[in-house]
Every structure is written in C-alpha cells, then in structure tokens.
Residue, then its C-alpha position, 0 to 999 in steps of 0.5 A: x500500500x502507497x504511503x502517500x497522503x491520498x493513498x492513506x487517506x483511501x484507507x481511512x475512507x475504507x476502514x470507517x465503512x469497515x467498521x460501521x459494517x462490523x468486519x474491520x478485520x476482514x478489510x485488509x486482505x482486500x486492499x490490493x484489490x482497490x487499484x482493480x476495482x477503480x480501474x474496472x469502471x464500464x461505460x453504461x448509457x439509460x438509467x436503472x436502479x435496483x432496490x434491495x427490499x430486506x425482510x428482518x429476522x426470517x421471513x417465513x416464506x414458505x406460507x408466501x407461496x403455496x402448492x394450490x392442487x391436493x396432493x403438494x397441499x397435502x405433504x406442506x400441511x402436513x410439514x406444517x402440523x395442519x391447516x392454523x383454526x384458532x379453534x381447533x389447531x392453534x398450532x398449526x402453520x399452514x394455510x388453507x386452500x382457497x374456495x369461492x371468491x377467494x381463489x381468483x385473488x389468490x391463485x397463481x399459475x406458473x408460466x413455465x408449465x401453464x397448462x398444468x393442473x399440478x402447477x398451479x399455487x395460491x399467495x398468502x391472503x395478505x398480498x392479493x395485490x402483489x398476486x396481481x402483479x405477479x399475473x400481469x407479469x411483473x413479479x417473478x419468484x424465486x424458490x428455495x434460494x439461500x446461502x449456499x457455499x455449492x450445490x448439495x443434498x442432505x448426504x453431503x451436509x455432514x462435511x462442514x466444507x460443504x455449508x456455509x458458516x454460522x447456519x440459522x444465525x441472524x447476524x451471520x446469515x444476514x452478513x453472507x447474504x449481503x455479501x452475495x458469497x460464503x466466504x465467511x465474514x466480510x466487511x464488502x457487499x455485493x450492491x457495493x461492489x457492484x457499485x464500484x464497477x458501474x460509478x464510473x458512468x454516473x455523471x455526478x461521481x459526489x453522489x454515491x452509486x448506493x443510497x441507503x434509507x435504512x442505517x448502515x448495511x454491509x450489502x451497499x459496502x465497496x472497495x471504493x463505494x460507501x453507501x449514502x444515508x439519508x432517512x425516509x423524512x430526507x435529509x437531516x437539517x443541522x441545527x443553527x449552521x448553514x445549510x444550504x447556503x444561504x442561510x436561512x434563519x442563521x445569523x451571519x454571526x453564528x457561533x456555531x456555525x463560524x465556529x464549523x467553518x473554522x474545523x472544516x476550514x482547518x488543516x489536520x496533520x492527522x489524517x484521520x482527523x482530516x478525513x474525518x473534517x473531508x467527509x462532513x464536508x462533502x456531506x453538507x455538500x450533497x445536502x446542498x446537492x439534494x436538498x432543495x430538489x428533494x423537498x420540491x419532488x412531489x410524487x402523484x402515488x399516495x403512499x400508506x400511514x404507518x407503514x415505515x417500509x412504504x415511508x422508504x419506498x417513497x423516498x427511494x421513489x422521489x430519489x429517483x424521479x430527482x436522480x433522473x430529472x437532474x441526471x446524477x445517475x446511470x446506476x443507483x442501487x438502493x436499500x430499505x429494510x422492515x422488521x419484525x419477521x423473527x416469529x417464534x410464536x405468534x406467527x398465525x395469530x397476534x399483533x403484528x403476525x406474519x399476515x400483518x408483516x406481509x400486508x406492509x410489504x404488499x402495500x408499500x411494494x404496491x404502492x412504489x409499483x405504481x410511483x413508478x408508472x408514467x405520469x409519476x417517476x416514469x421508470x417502472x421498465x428501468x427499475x427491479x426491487x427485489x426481496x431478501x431474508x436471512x432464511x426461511x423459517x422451519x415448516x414444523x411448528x415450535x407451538x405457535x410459530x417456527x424457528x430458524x432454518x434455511x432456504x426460502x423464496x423470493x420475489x422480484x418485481x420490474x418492468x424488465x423481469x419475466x414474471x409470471x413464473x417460478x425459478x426453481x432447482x434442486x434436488x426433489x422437485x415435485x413439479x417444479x417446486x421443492x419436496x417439503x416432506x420431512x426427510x426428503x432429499x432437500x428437506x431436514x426433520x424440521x422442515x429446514x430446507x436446503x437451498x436448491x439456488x445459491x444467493x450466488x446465483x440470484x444476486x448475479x442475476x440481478x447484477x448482469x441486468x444492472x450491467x456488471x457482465x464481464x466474467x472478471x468482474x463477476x467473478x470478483x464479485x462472487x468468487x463461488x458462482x462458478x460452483x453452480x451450473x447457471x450465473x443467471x437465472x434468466x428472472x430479470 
C-alpha cells in the first residue's frame, strides 16, 4: 500500500465503512484489490436502479407461496402440523386452500408449465395485490434460494466444507447474504461492489452509486463505494449552521456555525482527523446537492400511514424521479429494510403476525409499483426491487410459530423481469417446486430446507441486468458462482 497522503487517506475512507459494517478485520486482505476495482469502471448509457427490499429476522416464506392442487397441499400441511383454526389447531402453520371468491385473488399459475393442473399455487391472503402483479407479469419468484457455499443434498451436509458458516444465525446469515458469497465474514457487499464497477458512468461521481434509507448495511459496502444515508423524512437539517447556503434563519454571526467553518476550514496533520473534517464536508455538500430538489419532488402515488417500509419506498421513489430529472445517475442501487419477521410464536395469530408483516410489504411494494408508472417517476421498465431474508423459517411448528432454518423464496418485481413464473432447482422437485416432506432429499426433520439456488446465483442475476457482465468482474464479485451450473437465472 502507497504511503502517500491520498493513498492513506483511501484507507481511512475504507476502514470507517469497515467498521460501521462490523468486519474491520476482514478489510485488509482486500486492499490490493482497490487499484482493480477503480480501474474496472464500464461505460453504461439509460438509467436503472435496483432496490434491495430486506425482510428482518426470517421471513417465513414458505406460507408466501403455496402448492394450490391436493396432493403438494397435502405433504406442506402436513410439514406444517395442519391447516392454523384458532379453534381447533392453534398450532398449526399452514394455510388453507382457497374456495369461492377467494381463489381468483389468490391463485397463481406458473408460466413455465401453464397448462398444468399440478402447477398451479395460491399467495398468502395478505398480498392479493402483489398476486396481481405477479399475473400481469411483473413479479417473478424465486424458490428455495439461500446461502449456499455449492450445490448439495442432505448426504453431503455432514462435511462442514460443504455449508456455509454460522447456519440459522441472524447476524451471520444476514452478513453472507449481503455479501452475495460464503466466504465467511466480510466487511464488502455485493450492491457495493457492484457499485464500484458501474460509478464510473454516473455523471455526478459526489453522489454515491448506493443510497441507503435504512442505517448502515454491509450489502451497499465497496472497495471504493460507501453507501449514502439519508432517512425516509430526507435529509437531516443541522441545527443553527448553514445549510444550504444561504442561510436561512442563521445569523451571519453564528457561533456555531463560524465556529464549523473554522474545523472544516482547518488543516489536520492527522489524517484521520482530516478525513474525518473531508467527509462532513462533502456531506453538507450533497445536502446542498439534494436538498432543495428533494423537498420540491412531489410524487402523484399516495403512499400508506404507518407503514415505515412504504415511508422508504417513497423516498427511494422521489430519489429517483430527482436522480433522473437532474441526471446524477446511470446506476443507483438502493436499500430499505422492515422488521419484525423473527416469529417464534405468534406467527398465525397476534399483533403484528406474519399476515400483518406481509400486508406492509404488499402495500408499500404496491404502492412504489405504481410511483413508478408514467405520469409519476416514469421508470417502472428501468427499475427491479427485489426481496431478501436471512432464511426461511422451519415448516414444523415450535407451538405457535417456527424457528430458524434455511432456504426460502423470493420475489422480484420490474418492468424488465419475466414474471409470471417460478425459478426453481434442486434436488426433489415435485413439479417444479421443492419436496417439503420431512426427510426428503432437500428437506431436514424440521422442515429446514436446503437451498436448491445459491444467493450466488440470484444476486448475479440481478447484477448482469444492472450491467456488471464481464466474467472478471463477476467473478470478483462472487468468487463461488462458478460452483453452480447457471450465473443467471434468466428472472430479470
């Protein structure tokens, strides 16, 4: 590493991201790596975006998506300990088929086999208006993805070389599916480096290609990229300095805010402490970028109340209609994030149960499908939101809800994805969708199921269409694809 100023203060820049990741150690076998990625730049003409929509602590997936006809009713109520009653079967988890006017709102067909009769499924009732989505061919599942470090089957799992590390852990789940590998803990995600392959085409390089209206996260870290944060209220004032300028409302002689100017002002002999003073710096100027701009961005979609992923997926939707108004971007990706999906008990019934969970996804997705239409932001065949989870939950009840296990599904929504259809593989397919009988090939006593598709495979999926398509590039990005016999799933 160059012991120049600039090449220190890049370091710094990387280990403040590092670190508000949690993997500061994992940093520094990556640093010979940040020449590559700065040079690896692609010239990318339009605009896309896409948007990581991650659902906290474990959705449980498999009552998303369900088999309609019979006989694959019958094998995942049973995994599930029968049809929920209140009454008479407070502990099951499974979902009854729909009859009469319900079937229409919740029965899908899968568009790659549409004529038969054993290929036929029913969303959770809480989600009719993404099941339309998904009939109009917008919205594409996913099915039974997850960590994965190749593809296996339950004889080889007893070789520990063969899983990915910390299985059912949150934390550590969470971390390998925003890195898009199983190459244990590291500080960089995929959104990040992805990131850091197409900033180079963005006309505004102060504005970062990732945007982040949920906190800090490891998916939108880069080698080069640090992902920008704002809330889903916008952008923070500070109090009593100017910002933007001029000022409003602050005296010319404010201390506080002469007395900022002088730090900002000051030349530091530490490094950290100047590039400390360099990143607020450049932050109030993105304020000044952003702000006016943001807050002038109306949006002819009404968004739901009380519904804190609908109040991200508005801002992330006036981000864009901005971005593209004033041409900051070629490539943006996006991070929004809801809780709450950690359901050890009630998970059929209670405040805040999984139906209640998915009613918020259901309208706020909704709600930033139709932003997206012309006449609004005007962007709904250059954007593709996509959902991500640490894990499924078990198919076995624990009593009143399930606890950790491992693949799931996923969705994908955009103008640009094949929808209408499910993407599935692995062993045990039972007309294309994964055998949920316990002990099953892919399937543990619990209902854990083993993951037929890597995180792999449908991240790079979602990068290809972004624009990251050199093999060097994926390959860098996701050093395991070449484990699994597809790197693009063909979903988007």
């Amino acid at each position: 590493m160059s012991t120049s100023r600039t090449s220190r203060r890049q370091f710094l820049r990387m280990l403040a991201a590092a670190a508000a990741s949690g993997g500061t150690a994992a940093l520094f076998p990556q640093l010979r790596m940040i020449g590559n990625a700065l040079a690896n730049t692609r010239a990318l003409t339009g605009y896309k975006a896409l948007v990581c929509v991650y659902l906290a602590g474990g959705n449980d997936s498999w009552n998303l998506l369900v088999p309609f006809d019979a006989a694959r009713h019958a094998v995942y109520a049973q995994a599930r300990g029968g049809v929920y009653n209140a009454g008479t079967n407070p502990g099951g988890l499974a979902l009854g088929i729909p009859t009469g006017g319900d079937i229409a709102l919740q029965k899908i067909i899968d568009g790659n086999d549409p004529s038969s009769a054993s290929n036929q499924y029913f969303m959770h009732p809480a989600v009719n208006s993404l099941a339309n989505l998904y009939r109009t061919n917008k919205l594409a599942f996913v099915v039974n993805v997850g960590t994965l470090i190749k593809p296996i089957v339950m004889a080889d799992y007893a070789t520990s070389a063969n899983r990915p590390p910390q299985l059912y852990s949150h934390s550590d789940q969470e971390s390998l599916w925003h890195q898009g590998n199983s190459i244990g803990n590291r500080a960089i995600g995929w959104g990040g480096r992805c990131g850091d392959f197409v900033h180079g085409s963005n006309p505004n390089q102060d504005l970062s290609t990732c945007i982040s209206i949920a906190g800090s996260n490891r998916f939108e870290v880069g080698l080069s990229t640090v992902p920008y944060q704002m809330s889903s209220g916008g952008l923070a004032t500070l109090s009593g300095v100017c910002n933007p300028t001029p000022c409003n409302g602050v005296s010319a002689s404010s201390v506080r805010d002469n007395a900022l100017n002088a730090l900002l002002a000051d030349t530091y002999a530490s490094d950290f402490s100047g590039e400390y003073s360099r990143v607020f710096a450049r932050s109030r100027d993105l304020f000044n970028l952003l702000k006016a701009g943001l807050d002038a961005t109306t949006l002819v979609q009404a968004f739901p109340a009380n519904n804190s992923l609908a109040s991200q997926l508005q801002t992330v939707a006036k981000m864009i209609k901005l971005s593209k108004a004033q041409n900051f971007a070629a490539r943006q990706i996006y991070y929004v994030r809801l809780g709450g999906f950690d359901l050890h008990a009630g998970l059929m019934a209670g405040a805040n149960d999984h139906g209640d969970l998915l009613t918020l996804v259901a309208d706020a997705v909704s709600a930033f499908w139709q932003a997206l239409a012309p006449g609004d932001v005007n962007a709904q065949n250059e954007v593709t939101l996509f959902t991500a989870s640490e894990f499924a939950r078990t198919l076995q009840s624990n009593g009143s809800g399930s606890d950790h296990a491992w693949g799931g599904v996923q969705f994908a929504l955009g103008g640009a994805v094949n929808g209408g259809r499910l993407y599935a593989d692995g062993a045990g397919l039972i007309a294309g969708f994964p055998n949920q009988a316990p002990g099953a090939a892919n399937n543990f006593s619990r209902g854990q199921m083993i993951p037929g598709i890597g995180v792999d495979q449908y991240a790079a999926t979602l990068a290809q269409w972004l624009g990251v398509t050199a093999p060097g590039d994926l390959a860098a990005i996701f050093p395991n694809l070449g484990n699994f016999g597809s790197g693009n799933l063909g979903f988007v």
